[in-house]
N, C-alpha and C positions, 0 to 999 in steps of 0.2 A: 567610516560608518557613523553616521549621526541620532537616526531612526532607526530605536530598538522598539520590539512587539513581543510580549512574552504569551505563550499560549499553555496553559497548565491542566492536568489531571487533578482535577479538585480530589478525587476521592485519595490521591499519593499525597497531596500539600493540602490537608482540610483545612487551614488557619492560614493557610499561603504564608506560613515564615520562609520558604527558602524564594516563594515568588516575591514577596516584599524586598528582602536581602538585597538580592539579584537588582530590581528594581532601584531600590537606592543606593547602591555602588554607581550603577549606571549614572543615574543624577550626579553625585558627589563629583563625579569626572567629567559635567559638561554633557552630556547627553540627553537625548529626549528616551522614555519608554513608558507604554501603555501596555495596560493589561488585557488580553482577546478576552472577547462574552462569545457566551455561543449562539450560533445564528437562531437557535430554537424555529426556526424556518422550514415549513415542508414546502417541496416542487414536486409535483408531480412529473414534469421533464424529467430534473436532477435527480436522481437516486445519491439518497444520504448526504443532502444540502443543510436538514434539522439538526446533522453530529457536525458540522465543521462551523469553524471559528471568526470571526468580524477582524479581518487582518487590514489595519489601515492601509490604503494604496501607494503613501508616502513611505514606508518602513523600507530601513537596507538591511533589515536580519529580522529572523525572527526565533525567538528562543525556544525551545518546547519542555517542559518538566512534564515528564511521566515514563512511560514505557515507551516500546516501537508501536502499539496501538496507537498512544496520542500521538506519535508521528506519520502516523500514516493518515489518520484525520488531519493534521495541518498541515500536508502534505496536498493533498485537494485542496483545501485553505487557499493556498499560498501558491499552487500552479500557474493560473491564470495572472498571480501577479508579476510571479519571474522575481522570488524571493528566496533568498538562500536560509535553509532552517538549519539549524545545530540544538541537537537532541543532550537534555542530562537523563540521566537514567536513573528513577526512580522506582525500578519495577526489576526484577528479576532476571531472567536472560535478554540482553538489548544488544541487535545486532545494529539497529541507525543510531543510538542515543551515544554519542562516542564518550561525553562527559559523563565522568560517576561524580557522587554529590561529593566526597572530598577534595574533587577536582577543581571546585566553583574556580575558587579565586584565580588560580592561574591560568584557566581557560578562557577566562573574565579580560585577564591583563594582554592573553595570546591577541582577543577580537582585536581591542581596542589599539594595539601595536599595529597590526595588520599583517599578524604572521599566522594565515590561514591559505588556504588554497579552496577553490572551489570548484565540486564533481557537480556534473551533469548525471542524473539517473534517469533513464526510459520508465515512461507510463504507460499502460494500457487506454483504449477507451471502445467501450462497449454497447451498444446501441439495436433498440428492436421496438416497432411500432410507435414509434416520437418519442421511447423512453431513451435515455441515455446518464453515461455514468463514464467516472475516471478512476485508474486506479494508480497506484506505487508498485504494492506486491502484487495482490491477482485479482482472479475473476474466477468464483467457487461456484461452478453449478451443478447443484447438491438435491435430493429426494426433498421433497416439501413435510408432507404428512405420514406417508406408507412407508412402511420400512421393508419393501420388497424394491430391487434395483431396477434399475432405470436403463432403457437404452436409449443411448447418445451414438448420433451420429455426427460425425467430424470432416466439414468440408474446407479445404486448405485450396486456395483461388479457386473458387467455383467448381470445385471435383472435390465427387466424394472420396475421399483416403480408408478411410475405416469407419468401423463402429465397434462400441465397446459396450457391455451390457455389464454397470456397475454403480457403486453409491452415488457415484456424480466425478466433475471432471475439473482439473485445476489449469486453470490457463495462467501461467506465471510470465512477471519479467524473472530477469537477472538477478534484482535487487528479493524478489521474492521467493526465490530459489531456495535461502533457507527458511522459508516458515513454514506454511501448511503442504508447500510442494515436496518437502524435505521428509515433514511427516509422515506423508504417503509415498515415501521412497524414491521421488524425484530427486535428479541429479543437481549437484551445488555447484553453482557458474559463479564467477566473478563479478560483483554486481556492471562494472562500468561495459558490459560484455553489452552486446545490441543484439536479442535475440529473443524467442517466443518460445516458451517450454509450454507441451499438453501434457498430465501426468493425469490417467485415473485414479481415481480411490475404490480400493476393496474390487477388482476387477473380477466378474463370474466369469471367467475366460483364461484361455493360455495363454493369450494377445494382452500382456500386462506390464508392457513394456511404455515408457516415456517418450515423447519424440521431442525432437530441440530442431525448431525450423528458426528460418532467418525472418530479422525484423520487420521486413518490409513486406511477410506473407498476410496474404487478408484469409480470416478465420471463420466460421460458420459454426455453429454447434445447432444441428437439430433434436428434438426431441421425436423419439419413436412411439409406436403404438405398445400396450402391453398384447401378451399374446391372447388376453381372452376377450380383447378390446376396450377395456376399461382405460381410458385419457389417462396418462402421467402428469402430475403435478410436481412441479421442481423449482426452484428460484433462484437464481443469478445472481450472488452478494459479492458488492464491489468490497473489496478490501476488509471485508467484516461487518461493515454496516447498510449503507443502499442496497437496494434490496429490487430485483426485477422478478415479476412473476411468470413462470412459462408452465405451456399446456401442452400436450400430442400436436406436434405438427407446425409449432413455432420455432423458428432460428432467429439466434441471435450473434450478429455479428462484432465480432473484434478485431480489432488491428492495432496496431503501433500507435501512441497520440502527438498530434504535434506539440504536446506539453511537455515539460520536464520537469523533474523535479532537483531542485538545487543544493545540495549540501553541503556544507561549511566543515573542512576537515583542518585539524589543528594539529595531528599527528601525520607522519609517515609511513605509517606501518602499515605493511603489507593485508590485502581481506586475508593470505594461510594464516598471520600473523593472529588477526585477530580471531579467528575460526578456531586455531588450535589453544586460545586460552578460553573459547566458550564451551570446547568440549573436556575441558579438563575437569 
């Protein structure tokens, strides 16, 4: 690896000393790295194109300092490039950032030796009326405005499965298993798993069960009438940011994306491994 890309949480690094650091180690040892801006770019296609990063096309790694938030924004970043990310964790519970900040150096010296291995992570990608959007973890379609629930209907190949009358409805990968699927009581898969979790949130119902179908299922989520006929408003947030709007009687489809996301593992350790030192 020659072309380094660092992408940072200004509000973790306000003065960027650990991004400069990083930065001029890199040089000191022969290396090129540049620092991501962010796209500050709306698309009205691309949901949450404005939160992701300007990742040169020429980079063979890209560094991220912050939480698994900024990882999951340069994660979209970096998809399309087919770029491997390695997260430091600057933020409190991080289940992508493998590196902690007293880690630098040696995780520094692992890249540039070349004793890393690299995971493939499945992405979501979600699409309704020319809108579309990509994700890492999921796909939260959650109450807009009203705080009375929502019914979702869930159609799994082209049949309707069920419906759940609830806060809104979590379409997870693997990799998103433990964040907000976890939350709402969805089950924790092993990220490198190839497979589609639906988990409601806050279900009015005895139907408050999870499903875990396979990757290759094509997904539908309709949205229902309320019962005194008043349109439901709800919105589709890819990964926490993009942002799709839906009304009574819209579906939006998701399925498995030909994208992946690439990360850069420096350790062996098993996901119980590291799962049972984040619940400690």
């Amino acid at each position: 690896m020659h072309n380094f890309c660092i992408v940072t949480n200004r509000s973790k690094d306000v003065n960027l000393d650990i991004t400069n650091y990083i930065k001029e180690y890199l040089e000191k040892n022969g290396k090129e790295c540049v620092i991501a801006e962010s796209t500050k770019i709306r698309d009205d296609k691309h949901t949450g194109k404005e939160f992701q990063s300007s990742i040169p096309e020429d980079s063979d790694c890209c560094i991220v300092l912050g939480g698994d938030g900024t990882m999951l924004q340069a994660a979209r970043s970096a998809a399309r490039l087919d770029i491997p990310l390695i997260g430091v964790n600057l933020g409190t519970l991080g289940y992508l950032a493998e590196v902690e900040k007293s880690g630098i150096d040696d995780a520094l010296e692992r890249i540039l030796a070349g004793k890393y291995e690299i995971e493939d992570r499945m992405m979501l990608y979600g699409s309704m009326n020319g809108q579309e959007g990509y994700c890492l973890n999921d796909i939260a379609i959650t109450r807009y405005s009203s705080i009375k629930a929502v019914d979702y209907e869930i159609y799994v190949n082209d049949l309707l499965l069920c419906n759940y009358h609830a806060d809104g409805i979590i379409i997870s990968t693997p990799t998103g298993s433990t964040g907000y699927n976890m939350s709402a009581g969805g089950p924790i898969v092993e990220p490198s798993a190839n497979m589609i979790l639906i988990t409601p949130i806050c279900p009015h119902t005895l139907n408050s069960r999870s499903l875990v179908l396979s990757a290759d299922t094509k997904i539908e989520v309709g949205i229902g009438g309320f019962r005194d006929g008043i349109n439901q408003k709800v919105v589709a947030s890819f990964d926490g940011s993009g942002i799709i709007e839906m009304t009574t009687g819209d579906r939006i489809g998701i399925k498995k994306s030909s994208k992946t996301t690439k990360i850069l593992k420096l350790n062996r350790v098993s996901f119980l491994e590291v799962l049972g030192e984040k619940f400690r």
